[in-house]
N, C-alpha and C positions, 0 to 999 in steps of 0.2 A: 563369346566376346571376351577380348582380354581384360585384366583389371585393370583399370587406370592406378597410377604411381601415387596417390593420395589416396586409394580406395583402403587400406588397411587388409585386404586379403588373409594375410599371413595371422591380422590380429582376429580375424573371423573364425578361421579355425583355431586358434589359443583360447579364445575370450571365454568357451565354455568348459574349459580345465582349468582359469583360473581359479585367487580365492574370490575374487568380484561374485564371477557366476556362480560359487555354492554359498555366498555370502547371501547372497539373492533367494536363492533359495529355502535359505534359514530361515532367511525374515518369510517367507512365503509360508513357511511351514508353521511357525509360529503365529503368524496371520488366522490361517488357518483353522489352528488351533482352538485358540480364544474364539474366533467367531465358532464354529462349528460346536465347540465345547461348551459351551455356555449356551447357545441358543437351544442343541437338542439332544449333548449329554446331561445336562441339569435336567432337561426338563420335564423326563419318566419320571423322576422322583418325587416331582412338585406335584404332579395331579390329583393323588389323595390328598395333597393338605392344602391345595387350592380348592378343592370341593367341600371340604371341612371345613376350613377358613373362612368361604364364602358362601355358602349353601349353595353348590351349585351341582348341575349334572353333566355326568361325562363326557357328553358331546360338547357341555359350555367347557370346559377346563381344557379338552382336546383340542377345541376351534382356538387358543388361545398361537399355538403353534401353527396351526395353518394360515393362521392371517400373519402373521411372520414372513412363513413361506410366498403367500401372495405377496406384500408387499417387496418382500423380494427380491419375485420376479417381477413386479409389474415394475418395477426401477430400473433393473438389470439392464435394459436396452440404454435407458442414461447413461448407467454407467461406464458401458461400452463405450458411448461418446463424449463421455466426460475423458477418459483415458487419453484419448488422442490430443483434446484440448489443454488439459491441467495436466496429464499426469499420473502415475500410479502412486507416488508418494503422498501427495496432497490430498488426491483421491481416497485412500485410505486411513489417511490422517481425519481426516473429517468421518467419514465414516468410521473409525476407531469411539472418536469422542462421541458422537451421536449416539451408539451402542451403549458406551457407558455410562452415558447420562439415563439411557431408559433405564438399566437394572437398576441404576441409584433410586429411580423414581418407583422403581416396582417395592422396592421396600416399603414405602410407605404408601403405596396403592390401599383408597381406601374399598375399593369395592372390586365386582369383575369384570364391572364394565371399562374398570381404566387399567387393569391387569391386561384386559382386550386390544385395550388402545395403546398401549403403551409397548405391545409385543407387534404391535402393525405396524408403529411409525419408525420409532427412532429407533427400534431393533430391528424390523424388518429392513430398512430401508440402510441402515447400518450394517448390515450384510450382504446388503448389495453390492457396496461399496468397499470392502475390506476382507470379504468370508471368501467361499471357494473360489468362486467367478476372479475376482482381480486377484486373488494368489497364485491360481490357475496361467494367466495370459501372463503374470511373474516370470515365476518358470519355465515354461514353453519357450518365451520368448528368448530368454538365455540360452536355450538351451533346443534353438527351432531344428537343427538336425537329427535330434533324437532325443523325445521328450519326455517316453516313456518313463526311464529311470529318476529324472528330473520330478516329475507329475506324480510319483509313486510318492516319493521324501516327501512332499511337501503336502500332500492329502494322508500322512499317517494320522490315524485320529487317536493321538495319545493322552490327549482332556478328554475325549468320550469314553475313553476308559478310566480314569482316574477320575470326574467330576460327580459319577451316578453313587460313590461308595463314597466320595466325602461329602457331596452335598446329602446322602441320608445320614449321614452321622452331625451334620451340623443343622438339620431341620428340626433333630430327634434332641440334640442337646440347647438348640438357641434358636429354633425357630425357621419360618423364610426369611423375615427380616436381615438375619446373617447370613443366609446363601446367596441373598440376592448383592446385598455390599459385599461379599467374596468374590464375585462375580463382576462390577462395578469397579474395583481392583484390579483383576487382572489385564481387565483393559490400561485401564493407568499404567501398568507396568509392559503395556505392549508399548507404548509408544514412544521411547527411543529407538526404537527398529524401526515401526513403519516410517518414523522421520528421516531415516539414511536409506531408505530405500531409492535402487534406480533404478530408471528403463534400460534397458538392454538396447547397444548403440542403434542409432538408427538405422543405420545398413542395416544391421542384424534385420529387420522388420521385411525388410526385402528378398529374404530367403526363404523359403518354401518348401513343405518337405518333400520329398522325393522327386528332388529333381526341377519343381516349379518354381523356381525365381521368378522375378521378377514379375508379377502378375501381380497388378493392381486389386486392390478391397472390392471385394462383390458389391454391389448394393443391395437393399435390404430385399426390394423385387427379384434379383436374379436369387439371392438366395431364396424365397420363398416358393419361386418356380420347380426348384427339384424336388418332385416328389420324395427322395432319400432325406430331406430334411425331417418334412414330416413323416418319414420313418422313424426314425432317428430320435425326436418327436415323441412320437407314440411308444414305443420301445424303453427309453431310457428313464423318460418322466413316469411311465409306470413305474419303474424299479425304483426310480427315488421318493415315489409317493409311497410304495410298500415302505423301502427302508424310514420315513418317517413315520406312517403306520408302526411300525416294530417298537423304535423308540417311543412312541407315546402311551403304548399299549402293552408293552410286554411285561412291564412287573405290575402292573394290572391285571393281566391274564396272569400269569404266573401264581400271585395269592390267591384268584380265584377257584384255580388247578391245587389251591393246598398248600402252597410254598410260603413260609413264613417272610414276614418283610425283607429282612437280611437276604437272605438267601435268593429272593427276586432282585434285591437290587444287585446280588452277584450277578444274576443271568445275565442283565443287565451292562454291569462293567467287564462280563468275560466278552461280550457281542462287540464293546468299545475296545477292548485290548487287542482280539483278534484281529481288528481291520488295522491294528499298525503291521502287521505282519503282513496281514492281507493286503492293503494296501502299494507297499513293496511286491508284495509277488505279482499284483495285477499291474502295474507300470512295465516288469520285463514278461510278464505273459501277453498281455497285447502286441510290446514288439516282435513275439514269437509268433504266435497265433493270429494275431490283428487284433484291432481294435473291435471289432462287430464281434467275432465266434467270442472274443472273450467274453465278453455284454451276453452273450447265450451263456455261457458258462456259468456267470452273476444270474442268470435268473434260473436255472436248474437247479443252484443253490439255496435261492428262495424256496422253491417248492420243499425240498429234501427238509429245508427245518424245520416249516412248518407242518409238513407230517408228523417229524418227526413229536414234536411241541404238542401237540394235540392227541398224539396217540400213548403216552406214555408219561410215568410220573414218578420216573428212576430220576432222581438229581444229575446223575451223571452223563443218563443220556440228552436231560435235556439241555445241560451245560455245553454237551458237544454240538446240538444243535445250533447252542447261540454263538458258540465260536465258527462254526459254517456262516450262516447268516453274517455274523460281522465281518468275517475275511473276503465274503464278495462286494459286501454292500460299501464298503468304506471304495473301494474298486471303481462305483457306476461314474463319477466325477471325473477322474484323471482318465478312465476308458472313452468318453462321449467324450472327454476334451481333443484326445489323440485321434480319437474318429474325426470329429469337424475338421480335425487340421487334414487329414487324408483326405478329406471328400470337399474341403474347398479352398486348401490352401491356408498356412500359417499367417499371413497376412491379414486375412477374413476372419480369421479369430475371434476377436473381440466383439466384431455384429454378429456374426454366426452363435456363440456361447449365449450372447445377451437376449438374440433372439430365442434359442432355445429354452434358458427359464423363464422368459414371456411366454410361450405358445403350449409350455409342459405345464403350464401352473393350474390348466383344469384338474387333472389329477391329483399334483402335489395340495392341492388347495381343498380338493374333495375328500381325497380319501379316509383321511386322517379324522377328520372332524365326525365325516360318514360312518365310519366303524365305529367311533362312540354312541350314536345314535343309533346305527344297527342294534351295537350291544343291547342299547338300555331297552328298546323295544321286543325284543327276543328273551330279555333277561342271559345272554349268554355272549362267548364268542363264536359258535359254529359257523355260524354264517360267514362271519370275518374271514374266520381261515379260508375256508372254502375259495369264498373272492379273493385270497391274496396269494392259494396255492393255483385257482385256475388261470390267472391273469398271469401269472409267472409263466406259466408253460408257453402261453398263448407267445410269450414277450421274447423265449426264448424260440420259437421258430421264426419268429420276424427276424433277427439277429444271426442264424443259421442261415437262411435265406439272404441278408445284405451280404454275409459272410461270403458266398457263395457268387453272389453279383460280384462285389469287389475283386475275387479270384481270379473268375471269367473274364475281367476288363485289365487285371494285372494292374491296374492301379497305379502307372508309371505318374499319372498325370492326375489334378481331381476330375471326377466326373462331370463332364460338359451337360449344360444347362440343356433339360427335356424340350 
């Protein structure tokens, strides 16, 4: 069908070479940032001095992040439709301040019970509204004919590597009190961005990738009918409940392996630095590979570090480890974004994404908490690894396998409802 004389055609294919669309993407990136960096590059560092702080045990200090993650996602699907209603700037703008109000409050958290509360409501629920999910449907949406490169930039996790080496150094010189209003701040300083943020014209929302225009929003039934969802599902929400298992655990496990503080909280920020690289290279390896073998590839990763982490206690090998692990893991976001948009159309975005960290959060919500409690009861991590090196393998022939559906079906169109 031709374009109509007012459609803007010509501005559809410009609009994501200008500076609007990488303008967009800044702010996404920086979005991003701040939430992602503050919620779970800070927060490997916090767990021995929240359990000191507060007499508590590693499963209470680890649940502090997962009910984060829960609230989340149990919002996610709002926020999905808060997007369409209000807006991504508004959207975020609220959730920006809501964020920032909890770390202010975590300073002066008198107990763990409100350290608990206070990482569930207005931070969890503050990243729902501002963190990967609407940075995510940001940039895609600028950028709906090839999102890959787009979804790479703007999930680089450059606070997950730079927050774990200065929030230990300002825990060690001023306490959490000053991590947490460091923290608290950066938000303040994100929001003259999220305020000039815009949606991507409306047309643009009409384009689909590979080929599927024009094809109205799923609803939440038809998405929930295809089985590839809850692949999808099960697959990736594993990978991002390991990847927060990792952060919450690893310079944990690391001093327990012998490593002096410092030098866990290195493991640490080389795992956060990696995935800005990483990051980047999983946005143009999905469009190479696809989105699914890539998500295989992220979790062969996983297995390989964790071997490696547990079997060896060379600094250097295990630093390489943790730059594997970060270079996939910063990946499973902008890959399961690029997936959804393949398998239901860029349009469905928004329910599809929101749906997914609702129906992923038994994992993300378990795990993390789980291996604290394994630990303490075992006195170890063996067990851990074990469950985060065999659930990898497992995640990675799920993703071989869609990999392999998708190929079969060529994929011109998403896959038609089972």
């Amino acid at each position: 069908m031709a374009a109509s004389p007012d459609s803007g055609s010509t501005a559809h294919t410009a609009m994501p070479r200008s500076w609007r669309g990488h303008g967009m993407v800044f702010r996404a990136f920086l979005a991003q940032n701040v939430a992602v960096g503050c919620a779970f590059g800070a927060f490997g560092v916090t767990v021995l001095s929240l359990q000191e702080k507060f007499d508590a045990g590693r499963g209470e200090a680890t649940l502090a992040l997962a009910l984060c993650v829960l609230m989340m996602g149990v919002f996610s699907p709002v926020a999905g439709m808060l997007i369409g209603r209000i807006g991504l700037r508004w959207l975020m703008t609220i959730g920006t301040l809501m964020s920032a109000a909890g770390y202010a409050m975590l300073a002066v958290a008198p107990n763990m019970a409100a350290v608990l509360l206070l990482y569930a409501l207005p931070i969890g629920v503050g990243l729902a509204m501002f963190g990967p999910f609407p940075s995510s449907v940001l940039a895609s949406n600028w950028f709906a004919d090839n999102p890959g490169p787009a979804l790479g930039v703007t999930n680089i996790p450059l606070f997950v590597a730079l927050l774990p080496v200065v929030g230990s150094v300002l825990i060690r010189d001023h306490g959490l009190t000053a991590l947490y209003l460091t923290l608290a701040a950066l938000h303040l300083l994100l929001l003259p961005f999220v305020l000039t943020v815009k949606d991507a014209p409306a047309a643009r929302h009409d384009l689909q990738v590979h080929g599927s225009a024009g094809q109205d929003m799923l609803s939440t039934g038809e998405v929930l009918r295809r089985p590839v969802f809850w692949m999808m599902c099960l697959g990736a929400g594993y990978l991002n409940a390991a990847g927060i298992t990792s952060v919450s655990h690893l310079a944990a496990f690391a001093i327990e392996r012998g490593l002096e503080t410092d030098h866990a909280a290195l493991l640490l920020s080389l795992m956060g630095g990696a995935g800005m690289i990483g990051s980047l290279a999983i946005g143009w390896l999905s469009a190479w590979l696809g989105a699914a073998r890539t998500l295989a590839v992220i979790a062969g990763a996983v297995c390989l570090s964790w071997v490696a982490l547990s079997t060896t206690l060379n600094f250097t090998l295990m630093a390489a480890a943790a730059l594997l692990m970060g270079s996939g893991g910063a990946g499973v976001f902008p890959a399961v974004t690029m997936l959804a948009g393949r398998l239901f159309g860029q349009r469905s975005l928004p329910r599809v994404m929101g749906l997914f960290v609702l129906f992923s959060l038994p994992m993300t919500f378990v795990l993390p908490p789980m291996a604290g409690v394994l630990h303490d009861a075992v006195d170890g991590y063996g067990s851990v690894v074990g469950i985060l090196i065999g659930g990898a393998a497992i995640v990675a022939l799920i993703f071989l396998s869609m990999g392999r559906l998708m190929a079969s079906t060529g994929m011109a169109q998403p896959i038609p409802a089972a």
